[in-house]
C-alpha positions, 0 to 999 in steps of 0.5 A: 871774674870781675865781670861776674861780681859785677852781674851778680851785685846787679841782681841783687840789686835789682831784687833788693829794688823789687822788695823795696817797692813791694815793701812800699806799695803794701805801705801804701795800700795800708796808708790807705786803709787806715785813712778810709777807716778813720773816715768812717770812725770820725763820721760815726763818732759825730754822729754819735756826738750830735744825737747825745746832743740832741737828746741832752737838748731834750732833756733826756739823762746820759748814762753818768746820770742815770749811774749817779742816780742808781748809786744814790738809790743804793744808798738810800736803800741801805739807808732805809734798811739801817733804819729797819725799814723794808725797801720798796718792791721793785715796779715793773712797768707793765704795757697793758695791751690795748683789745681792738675791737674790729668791726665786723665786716658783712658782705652785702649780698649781691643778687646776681641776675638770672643767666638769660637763655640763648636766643633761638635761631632763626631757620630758613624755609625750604623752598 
């Protein structure tokens, strides 16, 4: 009898050990994917951080700039209104496309030479 208790808490032992280290391993691999994730995070978001940089250095506005700006065209607007003036119509930059000429392109007029007539071949005599 105390054998079989002792075989059976052997095997659940040993199942409790394999679902342990499953449970470890799918900890592990998770461990993993968030560090190669976080890697590619960060690597963007430097990347982003260098171009607003550059474009700052340029002196190219940022969206809480340009936000800051629309609101204060608002408010003039509502300004101009309160005064009874009209606003300004809304101007739309239009590309204008540019007609390209293309040359034209003549082909020069090769003269082919006359095809040449075979030579006549030569026959022997009969003797």
């Amino acid at each position: 009898m105390a054998k079989k208790l002792k075989k059976n808490e052997d095997q659940q032992l040993d199942a409790v050990r394999m679902s342990s280290q499953e449970i470890w391993q799918a900890g592990l691999a998770a461990f993993a994917k968030a560090q190669e994730e976080e890697g590619k995070f960060f690597s963007m978001q430097v990347f982003e951080e260098r171009v607003l940089r550059a474009l700052s250095s340029i002196g190219v506005p940022n969206r809480e700039e340009i936000d800051a700006l629309n609101q204060r065209i608002d408010a003039l607007t509502q300004q101009v209104l309160a005064l009874g003036g009209t606003p300004a119509p809304v101007v739309k930059k239009a590309v204008a496309k540019k007609a390209v000429a293309k040359p034209a392109v003549k082909k020069a007029a090769v003269k082919k030479a006359p095809a040449k007539k075979p030579a006549a071949k030569k026959t022997k005599s009969a003797k």
